[in-house]
C-alpha positions as CSV (number, residue, x, y, z in Angstrom):
1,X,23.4,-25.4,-34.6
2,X,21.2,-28.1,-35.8
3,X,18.5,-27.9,-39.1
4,X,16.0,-28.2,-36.4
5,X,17.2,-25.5,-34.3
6,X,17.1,-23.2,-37.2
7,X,13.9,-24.6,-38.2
8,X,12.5,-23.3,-34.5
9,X,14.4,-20.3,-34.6
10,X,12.9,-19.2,-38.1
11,X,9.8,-19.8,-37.2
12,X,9.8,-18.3,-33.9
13,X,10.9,-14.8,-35.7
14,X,8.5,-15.0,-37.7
15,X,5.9,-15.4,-35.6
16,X,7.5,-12.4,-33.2
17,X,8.0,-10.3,-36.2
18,X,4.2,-10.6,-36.6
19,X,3.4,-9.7,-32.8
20,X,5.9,-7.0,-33.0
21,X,4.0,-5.6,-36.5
22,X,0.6,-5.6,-35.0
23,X,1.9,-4.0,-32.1
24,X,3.6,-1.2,-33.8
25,X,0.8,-0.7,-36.2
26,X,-2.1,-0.4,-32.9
27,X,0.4,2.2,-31.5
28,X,0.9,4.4,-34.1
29,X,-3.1,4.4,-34.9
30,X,-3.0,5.7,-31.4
31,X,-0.7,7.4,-31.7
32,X,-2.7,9.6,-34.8
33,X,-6.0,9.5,-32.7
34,X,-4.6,10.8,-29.5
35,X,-2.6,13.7,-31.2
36,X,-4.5,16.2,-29.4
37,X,-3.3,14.7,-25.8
38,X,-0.1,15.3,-24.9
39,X,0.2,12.8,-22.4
40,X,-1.2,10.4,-24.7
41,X,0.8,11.4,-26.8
42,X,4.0,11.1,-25.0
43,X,3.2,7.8,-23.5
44,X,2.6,6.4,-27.2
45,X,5.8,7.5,-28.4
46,X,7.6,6.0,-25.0
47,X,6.1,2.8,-26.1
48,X,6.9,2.7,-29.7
49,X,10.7,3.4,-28.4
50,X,10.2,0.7,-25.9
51,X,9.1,-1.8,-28.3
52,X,11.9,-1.3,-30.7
53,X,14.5,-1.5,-28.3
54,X,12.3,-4.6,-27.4
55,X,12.5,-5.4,-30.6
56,X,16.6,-5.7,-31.1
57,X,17.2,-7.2,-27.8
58,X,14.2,-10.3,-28.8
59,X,16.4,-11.4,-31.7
60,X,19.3,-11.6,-30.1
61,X,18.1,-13.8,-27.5
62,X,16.2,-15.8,-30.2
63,X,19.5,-16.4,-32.4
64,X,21.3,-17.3,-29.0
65,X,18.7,-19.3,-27.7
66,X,20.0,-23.2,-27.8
67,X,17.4,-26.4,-27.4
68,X,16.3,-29.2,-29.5
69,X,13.2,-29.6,-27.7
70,X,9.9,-28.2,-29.2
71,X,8.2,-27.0,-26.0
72,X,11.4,-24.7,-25.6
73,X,10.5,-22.6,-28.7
74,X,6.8,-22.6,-27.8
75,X,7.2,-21.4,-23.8
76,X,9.8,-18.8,-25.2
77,X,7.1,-17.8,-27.7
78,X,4.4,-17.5,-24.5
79,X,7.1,-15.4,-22.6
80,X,8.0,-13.8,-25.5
81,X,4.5,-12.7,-26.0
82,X,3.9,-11.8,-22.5
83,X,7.1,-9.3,-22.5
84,X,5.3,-7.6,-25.4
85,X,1.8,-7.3,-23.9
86,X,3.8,-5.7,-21.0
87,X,5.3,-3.1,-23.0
88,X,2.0,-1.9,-24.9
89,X,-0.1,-2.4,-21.5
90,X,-1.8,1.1,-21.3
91,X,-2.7,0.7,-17.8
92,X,0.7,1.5,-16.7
C-alpha cells in the first residue's frame, strides 16, 4: 500500500465517520421525540442497527479498497454517501 493510498484511505474515514456521526446523532433525536410511537419507534431502532452494521462492513471495504487515482476515493465517497442516505431514508 502506497503513502498516497493511505493518505485517501484516512481521509475517506474520516469523512465517513463524520456522515455516520451525524447520522446516528439525527436518529436517536428521533428516536427520543417519537418515543410515544411505537412504529416510530421500532423503525428508528431498525435503522440505528442498520447503520452500525453499515458501519463495520464501510471500513472494511475502505481498508480493502485499492487505487492510486483520486477520483476513486471521491466516487467511493459519493456511493458511500448514497448507501447511507438509503439506510436513514424514512420514506421506506
Amino acid at each position: 500500500m502506497t503513502q498516497q493510498e493511505i493518505f485517501y484511505k484516512l481521509l475517506i474515514a474520516n469523512v465517513v465517520g463524520w456522515y455516520l456521526d451525524d447520522a446516528r446523532i439525527q436518529l436517536h433525536r428521533e428516536l427520543y421525540s417519537m418515543g410515544d410511537d411505537p412504529i416510530l419507534l421500532k423503525r428508528r431502532f431498525r435503522m440505528l442497527s442498520q447503520l452500525a452494521n453499515y458501519e463495520s462492513q464501510i471500513y472494511k471495504k475502505i481498508y480493502n479498497f485499492s487505487s492510486n487515482n483520486p477520483s476513486d476515493y471521491t466516487d467511493t465517497l459519493i456511493q458511500i454517501k448514497d448507501e447511507l442516505l438509503h439506510i436513514i431514508n424514512k420514506n421506506g
